[in-house]
PDB file with SEQRES, HELIX, SHEET and CRYST1 records, atoms N, CA, C and O in Angstrom:
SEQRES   1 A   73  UNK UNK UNK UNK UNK UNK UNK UNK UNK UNK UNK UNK UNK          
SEQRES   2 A   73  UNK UNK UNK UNK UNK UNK UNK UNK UNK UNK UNK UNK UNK          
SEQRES   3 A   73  UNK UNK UNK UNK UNK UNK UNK UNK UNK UNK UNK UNK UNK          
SEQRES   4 A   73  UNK UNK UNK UNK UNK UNK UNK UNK UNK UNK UNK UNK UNK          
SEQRES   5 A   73  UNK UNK UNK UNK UNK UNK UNK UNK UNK UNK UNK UNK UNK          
SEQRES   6 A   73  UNK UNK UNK UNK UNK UNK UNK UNK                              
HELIX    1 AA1 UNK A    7  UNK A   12  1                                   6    
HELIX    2 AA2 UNK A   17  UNK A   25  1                                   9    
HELIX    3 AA3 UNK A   42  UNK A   49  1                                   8    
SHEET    1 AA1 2 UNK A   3  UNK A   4  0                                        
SHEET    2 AA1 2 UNK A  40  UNK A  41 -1                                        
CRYST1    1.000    1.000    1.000  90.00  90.00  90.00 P 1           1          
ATOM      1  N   UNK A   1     -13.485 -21.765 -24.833  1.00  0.00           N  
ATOM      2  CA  UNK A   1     -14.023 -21.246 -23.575  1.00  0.00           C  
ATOM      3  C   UNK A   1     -12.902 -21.284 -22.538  1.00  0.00           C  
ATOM      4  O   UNK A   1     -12.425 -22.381 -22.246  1.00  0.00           O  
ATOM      5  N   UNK A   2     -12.509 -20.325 -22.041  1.00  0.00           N  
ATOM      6  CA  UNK A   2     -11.565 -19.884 -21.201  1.00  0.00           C  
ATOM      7  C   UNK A   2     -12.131 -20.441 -19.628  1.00  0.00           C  
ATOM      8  O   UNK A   2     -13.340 -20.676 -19.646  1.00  0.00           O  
ATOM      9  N   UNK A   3     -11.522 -20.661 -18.419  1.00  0.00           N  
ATOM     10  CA  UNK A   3     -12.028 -21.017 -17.136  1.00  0.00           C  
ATOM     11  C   UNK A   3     -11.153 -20.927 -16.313  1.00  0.00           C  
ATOM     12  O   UNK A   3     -10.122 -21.600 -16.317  1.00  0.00           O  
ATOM     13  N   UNK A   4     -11.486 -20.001 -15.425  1.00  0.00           N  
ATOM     14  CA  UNK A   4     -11.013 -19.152 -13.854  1.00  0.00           C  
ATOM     15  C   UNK A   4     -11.386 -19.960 -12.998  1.00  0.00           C  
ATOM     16  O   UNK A   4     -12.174 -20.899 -13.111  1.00  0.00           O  
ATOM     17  N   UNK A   5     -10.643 -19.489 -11.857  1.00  0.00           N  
ATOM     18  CA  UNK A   5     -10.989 -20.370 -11.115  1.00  0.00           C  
ATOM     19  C   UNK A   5     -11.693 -19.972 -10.297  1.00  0.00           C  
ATOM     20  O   UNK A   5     -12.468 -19.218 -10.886  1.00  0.00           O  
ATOM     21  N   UNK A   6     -11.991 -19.999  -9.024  1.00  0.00           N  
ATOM     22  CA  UNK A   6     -13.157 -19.415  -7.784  1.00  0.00           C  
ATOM     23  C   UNK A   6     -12.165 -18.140  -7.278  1.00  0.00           C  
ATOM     24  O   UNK A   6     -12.787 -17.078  -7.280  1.00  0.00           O  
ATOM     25  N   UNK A   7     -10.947 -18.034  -6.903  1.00  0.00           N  
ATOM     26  CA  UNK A   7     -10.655 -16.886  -6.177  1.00  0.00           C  
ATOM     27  C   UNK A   7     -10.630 -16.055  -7.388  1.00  0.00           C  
ATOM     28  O   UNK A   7     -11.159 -14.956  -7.221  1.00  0.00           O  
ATOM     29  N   UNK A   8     -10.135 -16.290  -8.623  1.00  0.00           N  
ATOM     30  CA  UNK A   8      -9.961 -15.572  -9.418  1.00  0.00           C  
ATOM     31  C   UNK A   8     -11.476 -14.693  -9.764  1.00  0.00           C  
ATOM     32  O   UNK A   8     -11.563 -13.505 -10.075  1.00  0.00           O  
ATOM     33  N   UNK A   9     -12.697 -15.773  -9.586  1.00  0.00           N  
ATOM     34  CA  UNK A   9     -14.024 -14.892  -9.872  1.00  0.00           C  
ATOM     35  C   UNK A   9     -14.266 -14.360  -8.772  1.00  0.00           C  
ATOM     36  O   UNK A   9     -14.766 -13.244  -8.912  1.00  0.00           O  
ATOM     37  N   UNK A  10     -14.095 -14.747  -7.488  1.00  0.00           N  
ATOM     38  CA  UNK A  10     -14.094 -14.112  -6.022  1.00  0.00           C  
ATOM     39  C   UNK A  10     -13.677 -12.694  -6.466  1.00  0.00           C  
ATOM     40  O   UNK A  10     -14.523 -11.801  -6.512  1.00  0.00           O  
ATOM     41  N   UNK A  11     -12.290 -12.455  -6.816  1.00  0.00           N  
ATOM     42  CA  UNK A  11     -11.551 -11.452  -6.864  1.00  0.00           C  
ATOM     43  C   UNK A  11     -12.167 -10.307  -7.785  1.00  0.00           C  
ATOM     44  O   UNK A  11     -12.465  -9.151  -7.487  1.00  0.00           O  
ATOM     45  N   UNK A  12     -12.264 -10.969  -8.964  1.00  0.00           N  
ATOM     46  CA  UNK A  12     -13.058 -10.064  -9.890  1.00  0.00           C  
ATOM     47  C   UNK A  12     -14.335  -9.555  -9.261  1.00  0.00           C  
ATOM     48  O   UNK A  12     -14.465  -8.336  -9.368  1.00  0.00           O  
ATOM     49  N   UNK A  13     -15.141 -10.076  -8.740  1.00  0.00           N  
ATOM     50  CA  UNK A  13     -16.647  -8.912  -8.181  1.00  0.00           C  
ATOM     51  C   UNK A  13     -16.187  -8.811  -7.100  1.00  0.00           C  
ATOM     52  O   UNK A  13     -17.182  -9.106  -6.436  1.00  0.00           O  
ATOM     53  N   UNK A  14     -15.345  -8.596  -6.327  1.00  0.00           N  
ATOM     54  CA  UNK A  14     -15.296  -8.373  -4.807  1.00  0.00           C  
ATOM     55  C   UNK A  14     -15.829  -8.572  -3.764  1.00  0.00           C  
ATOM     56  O   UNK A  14     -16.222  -7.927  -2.791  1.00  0.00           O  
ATOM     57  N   UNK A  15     -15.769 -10.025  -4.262  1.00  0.00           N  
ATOM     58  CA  UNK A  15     -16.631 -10.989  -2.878  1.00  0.00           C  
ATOM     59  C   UNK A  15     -15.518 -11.926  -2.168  1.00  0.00           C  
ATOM     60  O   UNK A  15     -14.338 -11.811  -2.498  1.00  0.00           O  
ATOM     61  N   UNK A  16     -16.003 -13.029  -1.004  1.00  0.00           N  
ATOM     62  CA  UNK A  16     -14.832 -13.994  -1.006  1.00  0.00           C  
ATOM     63  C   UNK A  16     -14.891 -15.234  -1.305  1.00  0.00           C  
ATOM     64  O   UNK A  16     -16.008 -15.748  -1.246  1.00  0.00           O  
ATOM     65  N   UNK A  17     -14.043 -15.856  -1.602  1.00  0.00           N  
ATOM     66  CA  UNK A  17     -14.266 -17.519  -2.085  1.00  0.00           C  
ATOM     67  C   UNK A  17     -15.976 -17.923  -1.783  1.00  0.00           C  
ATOM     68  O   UNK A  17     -17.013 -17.880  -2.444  1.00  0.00           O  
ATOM     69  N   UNK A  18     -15.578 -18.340  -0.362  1.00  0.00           N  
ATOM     70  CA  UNK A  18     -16.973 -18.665   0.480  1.00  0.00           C  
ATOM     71  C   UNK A  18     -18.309 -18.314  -0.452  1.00  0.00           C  
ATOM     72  O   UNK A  18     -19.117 -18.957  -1.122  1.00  0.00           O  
ATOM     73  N   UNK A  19     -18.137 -17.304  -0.199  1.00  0.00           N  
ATOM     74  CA  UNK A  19     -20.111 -16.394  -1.497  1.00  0.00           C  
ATOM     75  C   UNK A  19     -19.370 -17.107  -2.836  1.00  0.00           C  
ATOM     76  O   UNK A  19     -20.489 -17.324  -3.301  1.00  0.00           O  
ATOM     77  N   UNK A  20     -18.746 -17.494  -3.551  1.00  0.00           N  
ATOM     78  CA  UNK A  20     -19.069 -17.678  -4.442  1.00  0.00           C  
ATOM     79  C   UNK A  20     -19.360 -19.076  -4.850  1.00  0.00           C  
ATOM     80  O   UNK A  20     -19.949 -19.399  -5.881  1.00  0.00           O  
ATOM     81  N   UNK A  21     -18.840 -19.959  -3.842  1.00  0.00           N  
ATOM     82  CA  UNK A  21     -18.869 -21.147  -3.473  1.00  0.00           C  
ATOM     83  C   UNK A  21     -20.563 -21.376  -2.935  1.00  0.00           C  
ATOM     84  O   UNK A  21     -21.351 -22.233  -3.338  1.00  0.00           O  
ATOM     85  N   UNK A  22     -20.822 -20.176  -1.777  1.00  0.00           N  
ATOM     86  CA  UNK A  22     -22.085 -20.710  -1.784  1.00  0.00           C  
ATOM     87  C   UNK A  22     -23.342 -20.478  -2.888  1.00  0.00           C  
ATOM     88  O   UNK A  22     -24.357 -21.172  -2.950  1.00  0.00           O  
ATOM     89  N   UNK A  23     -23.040 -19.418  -3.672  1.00  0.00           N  
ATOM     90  CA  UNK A  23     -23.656 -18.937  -4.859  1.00  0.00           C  
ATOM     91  C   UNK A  23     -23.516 -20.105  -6.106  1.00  0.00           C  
ATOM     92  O   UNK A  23     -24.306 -19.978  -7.041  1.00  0.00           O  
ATOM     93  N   UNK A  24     -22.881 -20.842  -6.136  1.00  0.00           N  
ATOM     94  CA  UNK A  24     -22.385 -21.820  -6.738  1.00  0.00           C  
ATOM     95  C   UNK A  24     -23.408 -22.759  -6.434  1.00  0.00           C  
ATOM     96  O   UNK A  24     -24.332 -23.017  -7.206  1.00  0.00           O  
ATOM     97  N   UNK A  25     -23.205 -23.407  -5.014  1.00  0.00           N  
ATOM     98  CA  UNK A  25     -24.291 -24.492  -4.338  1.00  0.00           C  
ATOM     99  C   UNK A  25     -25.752 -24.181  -4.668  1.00  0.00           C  
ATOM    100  O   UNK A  25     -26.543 -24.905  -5.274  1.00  0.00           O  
ATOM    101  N   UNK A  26     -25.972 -22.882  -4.118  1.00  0.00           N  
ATOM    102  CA  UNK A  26     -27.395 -22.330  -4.849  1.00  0.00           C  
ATOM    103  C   UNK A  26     -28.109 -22.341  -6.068  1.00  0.00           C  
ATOM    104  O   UNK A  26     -29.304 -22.484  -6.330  1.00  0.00           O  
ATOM    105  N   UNK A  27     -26.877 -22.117  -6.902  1.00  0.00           N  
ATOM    106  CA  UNK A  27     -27.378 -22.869  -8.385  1.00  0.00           C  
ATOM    107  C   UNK A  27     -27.607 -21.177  -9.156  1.00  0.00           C  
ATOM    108  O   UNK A  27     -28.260 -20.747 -10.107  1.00  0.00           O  
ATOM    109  N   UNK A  28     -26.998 -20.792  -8.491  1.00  0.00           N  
ATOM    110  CA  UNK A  28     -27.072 -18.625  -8.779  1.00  0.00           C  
ATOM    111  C   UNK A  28     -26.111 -18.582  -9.831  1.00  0.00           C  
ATOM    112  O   UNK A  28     -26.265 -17.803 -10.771  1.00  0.00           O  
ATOM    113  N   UNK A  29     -25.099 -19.378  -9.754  1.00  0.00           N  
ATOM    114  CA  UNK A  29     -23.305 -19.587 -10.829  1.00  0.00           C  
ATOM    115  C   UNK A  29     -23.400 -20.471 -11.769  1.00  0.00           C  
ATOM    116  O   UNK A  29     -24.355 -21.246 -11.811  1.00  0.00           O  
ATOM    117  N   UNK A  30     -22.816 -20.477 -12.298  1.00  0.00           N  
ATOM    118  CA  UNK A  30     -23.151 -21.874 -12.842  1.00  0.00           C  
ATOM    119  C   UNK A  30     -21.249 -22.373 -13.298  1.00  0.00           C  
ATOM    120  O   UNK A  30     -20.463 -21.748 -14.009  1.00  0.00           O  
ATOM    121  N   UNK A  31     -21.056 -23.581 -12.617  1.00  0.00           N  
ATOM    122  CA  UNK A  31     -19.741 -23.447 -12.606  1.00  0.00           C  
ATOM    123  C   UNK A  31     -19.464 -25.138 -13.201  1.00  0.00           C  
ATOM    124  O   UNK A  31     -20.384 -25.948 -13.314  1.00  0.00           O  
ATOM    125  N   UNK A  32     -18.081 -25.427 -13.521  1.00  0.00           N  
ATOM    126  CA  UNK A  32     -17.758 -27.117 -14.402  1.00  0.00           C  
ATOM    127  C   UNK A  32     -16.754 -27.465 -13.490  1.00  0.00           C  
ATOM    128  O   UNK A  32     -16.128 -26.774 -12.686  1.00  0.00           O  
ATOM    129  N   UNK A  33     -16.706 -28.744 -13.776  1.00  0.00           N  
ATOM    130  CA  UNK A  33     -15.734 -29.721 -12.384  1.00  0.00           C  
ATOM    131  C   UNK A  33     -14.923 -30.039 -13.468  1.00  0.00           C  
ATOM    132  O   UNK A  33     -15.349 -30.322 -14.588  1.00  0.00           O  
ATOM    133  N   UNK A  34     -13.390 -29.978 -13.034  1.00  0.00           N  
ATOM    134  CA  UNK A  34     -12.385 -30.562 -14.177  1.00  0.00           C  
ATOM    135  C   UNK A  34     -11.396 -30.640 -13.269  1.00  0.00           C  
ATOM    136  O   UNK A  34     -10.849 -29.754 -12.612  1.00  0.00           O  
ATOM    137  N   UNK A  35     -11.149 -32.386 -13.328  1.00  0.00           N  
ATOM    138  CA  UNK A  35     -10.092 -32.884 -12.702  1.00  0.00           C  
ATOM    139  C   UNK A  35     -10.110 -32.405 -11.103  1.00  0.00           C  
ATOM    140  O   UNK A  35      -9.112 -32.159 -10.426  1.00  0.00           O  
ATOM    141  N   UNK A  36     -11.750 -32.322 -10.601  1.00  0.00           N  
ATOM    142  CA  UNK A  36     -11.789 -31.949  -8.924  1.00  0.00           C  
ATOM    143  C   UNK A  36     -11.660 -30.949  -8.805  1.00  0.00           C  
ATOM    144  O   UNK A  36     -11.550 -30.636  -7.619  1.00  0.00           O  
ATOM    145  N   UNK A  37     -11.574 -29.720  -9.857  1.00  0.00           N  
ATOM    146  CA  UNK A  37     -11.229 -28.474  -9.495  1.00  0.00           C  
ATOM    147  C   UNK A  37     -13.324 -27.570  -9.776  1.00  0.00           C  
ATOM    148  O   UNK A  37     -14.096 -27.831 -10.699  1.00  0.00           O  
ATOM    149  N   UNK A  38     -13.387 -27.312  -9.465  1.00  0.00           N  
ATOM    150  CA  UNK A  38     -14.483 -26.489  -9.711  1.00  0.00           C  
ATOM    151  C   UNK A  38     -14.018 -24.784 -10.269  1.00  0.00           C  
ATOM    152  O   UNK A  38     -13.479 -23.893  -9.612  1.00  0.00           O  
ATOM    153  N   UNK A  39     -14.451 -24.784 -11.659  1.00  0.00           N  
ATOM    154  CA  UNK A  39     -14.365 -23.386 -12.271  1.00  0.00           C  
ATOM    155  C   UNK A  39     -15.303 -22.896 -12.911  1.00  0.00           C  
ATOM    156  O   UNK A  39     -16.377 -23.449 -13.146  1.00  0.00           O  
ATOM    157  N   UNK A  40     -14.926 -21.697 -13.276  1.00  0.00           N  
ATOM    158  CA  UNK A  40     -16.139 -20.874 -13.780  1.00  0.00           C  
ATOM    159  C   UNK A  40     -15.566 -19.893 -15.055  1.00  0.00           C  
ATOM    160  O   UNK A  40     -14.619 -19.106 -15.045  1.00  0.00           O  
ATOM    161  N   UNK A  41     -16.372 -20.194 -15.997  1.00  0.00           N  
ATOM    162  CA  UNK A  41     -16.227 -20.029 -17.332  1.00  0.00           C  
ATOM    163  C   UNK A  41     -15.844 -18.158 -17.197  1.00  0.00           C  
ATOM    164  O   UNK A  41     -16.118 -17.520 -16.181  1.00  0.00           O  
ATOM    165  N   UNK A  42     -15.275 -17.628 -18.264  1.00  0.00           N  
ATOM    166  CA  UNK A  42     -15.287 -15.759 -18.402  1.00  0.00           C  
ATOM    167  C   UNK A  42     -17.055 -15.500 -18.707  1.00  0.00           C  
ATOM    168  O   UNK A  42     -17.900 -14.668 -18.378  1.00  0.00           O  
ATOM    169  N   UNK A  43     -17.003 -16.606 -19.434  1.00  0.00           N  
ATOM    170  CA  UNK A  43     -18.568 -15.901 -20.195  1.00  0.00           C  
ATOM    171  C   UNK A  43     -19.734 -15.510 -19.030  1.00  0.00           C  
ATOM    172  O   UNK A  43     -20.654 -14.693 -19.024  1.00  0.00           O  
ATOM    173  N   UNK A  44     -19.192 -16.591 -17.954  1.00  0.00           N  
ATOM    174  CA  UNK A  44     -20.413 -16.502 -16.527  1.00  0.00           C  
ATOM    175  C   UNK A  44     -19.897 -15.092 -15.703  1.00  0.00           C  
ATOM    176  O   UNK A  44     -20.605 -14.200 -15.236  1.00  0.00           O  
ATOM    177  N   UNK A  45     -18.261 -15.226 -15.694  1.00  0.00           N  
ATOM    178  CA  UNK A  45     -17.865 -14.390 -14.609  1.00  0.00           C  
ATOM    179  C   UNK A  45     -18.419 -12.739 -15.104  1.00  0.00           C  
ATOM    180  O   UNK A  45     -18.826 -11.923 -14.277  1.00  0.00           O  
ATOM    181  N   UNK A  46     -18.340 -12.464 -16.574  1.00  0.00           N  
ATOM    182  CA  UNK A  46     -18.806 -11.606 -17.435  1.00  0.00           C  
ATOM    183  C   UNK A  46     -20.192 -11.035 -16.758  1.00  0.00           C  
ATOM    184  O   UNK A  46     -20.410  -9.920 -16.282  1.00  0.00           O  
ATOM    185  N   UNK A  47     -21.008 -12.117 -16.870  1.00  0.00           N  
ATOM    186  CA  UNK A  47     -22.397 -12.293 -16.905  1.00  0.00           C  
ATOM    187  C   UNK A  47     -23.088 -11.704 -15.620  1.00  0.00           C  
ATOM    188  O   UNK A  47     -24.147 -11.077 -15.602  1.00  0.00           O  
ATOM    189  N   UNK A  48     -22.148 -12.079 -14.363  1.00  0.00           N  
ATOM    190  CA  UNK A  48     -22.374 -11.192 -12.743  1.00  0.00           C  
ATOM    191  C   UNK A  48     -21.745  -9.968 -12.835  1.00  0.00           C  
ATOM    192  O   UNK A  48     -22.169  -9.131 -12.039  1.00  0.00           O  
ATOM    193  N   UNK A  49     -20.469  -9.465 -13.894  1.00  0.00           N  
ATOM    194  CA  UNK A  49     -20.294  -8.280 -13.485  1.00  0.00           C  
ATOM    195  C   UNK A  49     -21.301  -7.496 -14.038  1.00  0.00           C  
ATOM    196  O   UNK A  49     -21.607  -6.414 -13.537  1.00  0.00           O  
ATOM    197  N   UNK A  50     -21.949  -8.040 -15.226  1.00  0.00           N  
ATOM    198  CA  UNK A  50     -22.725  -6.737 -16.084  1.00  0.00           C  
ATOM    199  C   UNK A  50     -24.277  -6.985 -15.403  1.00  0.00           C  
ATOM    200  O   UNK A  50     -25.178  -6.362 -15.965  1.00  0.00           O  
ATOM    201  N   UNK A  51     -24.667  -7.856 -14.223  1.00  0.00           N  
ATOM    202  CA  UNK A  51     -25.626  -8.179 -13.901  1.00  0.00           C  
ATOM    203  C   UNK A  51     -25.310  -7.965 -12.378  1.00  0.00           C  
ATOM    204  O   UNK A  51     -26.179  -7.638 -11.570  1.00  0.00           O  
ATOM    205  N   UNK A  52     -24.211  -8.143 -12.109  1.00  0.00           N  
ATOM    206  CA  UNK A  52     -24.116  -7.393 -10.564  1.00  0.00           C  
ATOM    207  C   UNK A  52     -24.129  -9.406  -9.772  1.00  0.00           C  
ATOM    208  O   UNK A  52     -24.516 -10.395 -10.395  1.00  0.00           O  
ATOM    209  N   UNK A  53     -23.649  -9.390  -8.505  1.00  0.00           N  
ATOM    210  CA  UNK A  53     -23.444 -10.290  -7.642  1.00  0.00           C  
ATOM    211  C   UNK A  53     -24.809 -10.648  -7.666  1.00  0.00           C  
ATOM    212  O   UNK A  53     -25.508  -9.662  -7.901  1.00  0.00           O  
ATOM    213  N   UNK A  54     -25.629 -11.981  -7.469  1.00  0.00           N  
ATOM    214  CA  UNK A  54     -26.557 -12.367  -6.560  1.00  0.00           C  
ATOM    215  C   UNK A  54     -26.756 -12.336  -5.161  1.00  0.00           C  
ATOM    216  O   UNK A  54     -25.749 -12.702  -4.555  1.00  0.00           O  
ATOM    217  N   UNK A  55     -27.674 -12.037  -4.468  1.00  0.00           N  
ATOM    218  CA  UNK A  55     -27.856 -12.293  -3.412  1.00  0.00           C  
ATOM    219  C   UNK A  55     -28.951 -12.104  -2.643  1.00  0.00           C  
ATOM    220  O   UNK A  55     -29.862 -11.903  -3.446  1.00  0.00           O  
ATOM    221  N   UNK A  56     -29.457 -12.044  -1.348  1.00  0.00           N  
ATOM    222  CA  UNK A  56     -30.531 -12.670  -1.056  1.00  0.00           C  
ATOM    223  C   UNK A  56     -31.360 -10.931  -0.886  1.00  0.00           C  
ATOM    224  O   UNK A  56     -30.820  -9.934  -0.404  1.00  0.00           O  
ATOM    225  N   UNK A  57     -32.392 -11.002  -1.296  1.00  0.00           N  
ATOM    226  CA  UNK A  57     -32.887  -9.640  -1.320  1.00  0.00           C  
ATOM    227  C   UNK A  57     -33.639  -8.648   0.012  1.00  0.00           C  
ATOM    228  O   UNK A  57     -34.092  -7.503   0.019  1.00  0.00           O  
ATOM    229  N   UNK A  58     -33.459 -10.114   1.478  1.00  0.00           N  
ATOM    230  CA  UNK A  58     -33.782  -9.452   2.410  1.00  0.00           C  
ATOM    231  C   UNK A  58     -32.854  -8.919   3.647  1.00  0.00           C  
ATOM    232  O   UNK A  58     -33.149  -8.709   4.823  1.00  0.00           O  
ATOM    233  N   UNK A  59     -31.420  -8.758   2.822  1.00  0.00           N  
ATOM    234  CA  UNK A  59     -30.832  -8.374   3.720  1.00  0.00           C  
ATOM    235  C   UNK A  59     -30.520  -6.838   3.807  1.00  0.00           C  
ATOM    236  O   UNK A  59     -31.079  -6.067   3.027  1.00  0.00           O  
ATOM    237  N   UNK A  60     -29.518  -6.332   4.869  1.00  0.00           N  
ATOM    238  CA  UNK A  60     -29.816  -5.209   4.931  1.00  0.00           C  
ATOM    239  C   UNK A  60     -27.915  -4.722   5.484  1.00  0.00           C  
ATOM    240  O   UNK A  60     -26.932  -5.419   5.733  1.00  0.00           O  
ATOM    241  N   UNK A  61     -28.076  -3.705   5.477  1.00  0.00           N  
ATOM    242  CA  UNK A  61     -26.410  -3.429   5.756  1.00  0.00           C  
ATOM    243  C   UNK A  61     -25.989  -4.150   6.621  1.00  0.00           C  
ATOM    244  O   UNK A  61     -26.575  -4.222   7.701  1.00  0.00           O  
ATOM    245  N   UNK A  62     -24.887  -4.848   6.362  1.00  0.00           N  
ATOM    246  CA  UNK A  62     -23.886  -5.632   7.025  1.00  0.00           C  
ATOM    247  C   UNK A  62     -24.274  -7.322   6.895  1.00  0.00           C  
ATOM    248  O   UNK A  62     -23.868  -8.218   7.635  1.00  0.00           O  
ATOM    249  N   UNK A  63     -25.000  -7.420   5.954  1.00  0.00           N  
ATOM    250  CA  UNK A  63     -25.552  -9.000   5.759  1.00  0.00           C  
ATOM    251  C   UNK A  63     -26.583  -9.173   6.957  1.00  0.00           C  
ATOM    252  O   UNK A  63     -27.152 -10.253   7.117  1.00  0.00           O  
ATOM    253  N   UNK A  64     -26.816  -8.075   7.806  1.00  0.00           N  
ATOM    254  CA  UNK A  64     -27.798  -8.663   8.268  1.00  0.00           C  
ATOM    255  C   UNK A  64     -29.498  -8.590   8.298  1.00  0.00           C  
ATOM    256  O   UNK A  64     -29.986  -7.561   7.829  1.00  0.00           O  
ATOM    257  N   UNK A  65     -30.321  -9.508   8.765  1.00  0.00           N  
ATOM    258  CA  UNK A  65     -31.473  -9.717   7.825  1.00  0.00           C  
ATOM    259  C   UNK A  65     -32.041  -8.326   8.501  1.00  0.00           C  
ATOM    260  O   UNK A  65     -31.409  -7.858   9.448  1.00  0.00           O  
ATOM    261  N   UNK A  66     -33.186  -7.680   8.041  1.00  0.00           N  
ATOM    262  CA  UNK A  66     -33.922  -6.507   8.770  1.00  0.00           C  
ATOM    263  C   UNK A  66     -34.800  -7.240   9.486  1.00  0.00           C  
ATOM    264  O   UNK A  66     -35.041  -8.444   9.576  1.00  0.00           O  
ATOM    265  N   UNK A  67     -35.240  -6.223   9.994  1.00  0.00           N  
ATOM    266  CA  UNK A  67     -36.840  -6.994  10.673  1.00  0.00           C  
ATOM    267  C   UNK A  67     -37.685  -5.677  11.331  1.00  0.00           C  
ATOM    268  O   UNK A  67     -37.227  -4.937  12.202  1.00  0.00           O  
ATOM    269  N   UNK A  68     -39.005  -5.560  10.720  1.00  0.00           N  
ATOM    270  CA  UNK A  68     -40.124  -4.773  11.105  1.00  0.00           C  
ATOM    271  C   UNK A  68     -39.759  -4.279  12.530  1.00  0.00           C  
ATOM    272  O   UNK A  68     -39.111  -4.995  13.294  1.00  0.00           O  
ATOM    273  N   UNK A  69     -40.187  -3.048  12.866  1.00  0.00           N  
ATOM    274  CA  UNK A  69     -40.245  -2.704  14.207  1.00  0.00           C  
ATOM    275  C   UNK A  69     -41.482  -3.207  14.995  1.00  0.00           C  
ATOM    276  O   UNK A  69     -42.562  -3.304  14.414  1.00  0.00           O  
ATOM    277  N   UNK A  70     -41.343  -3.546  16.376  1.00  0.00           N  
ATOM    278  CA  UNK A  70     -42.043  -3.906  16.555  1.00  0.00           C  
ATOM    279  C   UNK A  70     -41.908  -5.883  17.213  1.00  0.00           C  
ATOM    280  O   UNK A  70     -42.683  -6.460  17.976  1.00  0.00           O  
ATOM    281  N   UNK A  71     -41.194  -6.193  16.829  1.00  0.00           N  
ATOM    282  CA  UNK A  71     -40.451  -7.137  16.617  1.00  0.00           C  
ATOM    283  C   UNK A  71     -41.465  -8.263  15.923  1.00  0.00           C  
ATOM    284  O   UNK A  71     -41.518  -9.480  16.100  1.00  0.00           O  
ATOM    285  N   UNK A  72     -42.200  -7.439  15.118  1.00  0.00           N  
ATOM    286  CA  UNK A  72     -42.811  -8.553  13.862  1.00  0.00           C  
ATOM    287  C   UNK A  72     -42.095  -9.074  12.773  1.00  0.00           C  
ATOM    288  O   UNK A  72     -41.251  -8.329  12.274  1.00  0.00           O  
ATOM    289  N   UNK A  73     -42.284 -10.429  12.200  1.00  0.00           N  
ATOM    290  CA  UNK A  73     -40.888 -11.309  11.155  1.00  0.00           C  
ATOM    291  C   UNK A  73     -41.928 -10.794   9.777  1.00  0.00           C  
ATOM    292  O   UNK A  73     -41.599 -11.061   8.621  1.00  0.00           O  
TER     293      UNK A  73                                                      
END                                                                             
């Protein structure tokens, strides 16, 4: 089993460290600690490209959240 590191999977889906770090915390990644380093296997990094990035499903262009007109939540 081969293991990248975070910018390297950052880089590959075209996100930045940060999202994948927090996608990580979320429990969305699934990533191994070796020697303090936190990485992420090919087989996972594989696994988001053919499945696409996670992320939160109520947002809306530009990361930001929508919201009903009207100003109902």
């Amino acid at each position: 089993m081969a293991l990248k590191s975070i910018q390297e999977a950052a880089d590959t889906w075209g996100v930045s460290v940060y999202t994948v770090r927090r996608l990580a915390a979320a429990g969305l990644v699934r990533t191994v600690t070796v020697c303090r380093r936190r990485l992420i296997s090919e087989s996972e990094i594989a696994r988001i490209v053919a499945t696409g990035v996670p992320g939160p499903a109520n947002r809306g262009k530009g990361g930001q959240k929508t919201r009903k007109k009207g100003g109902e939540r």
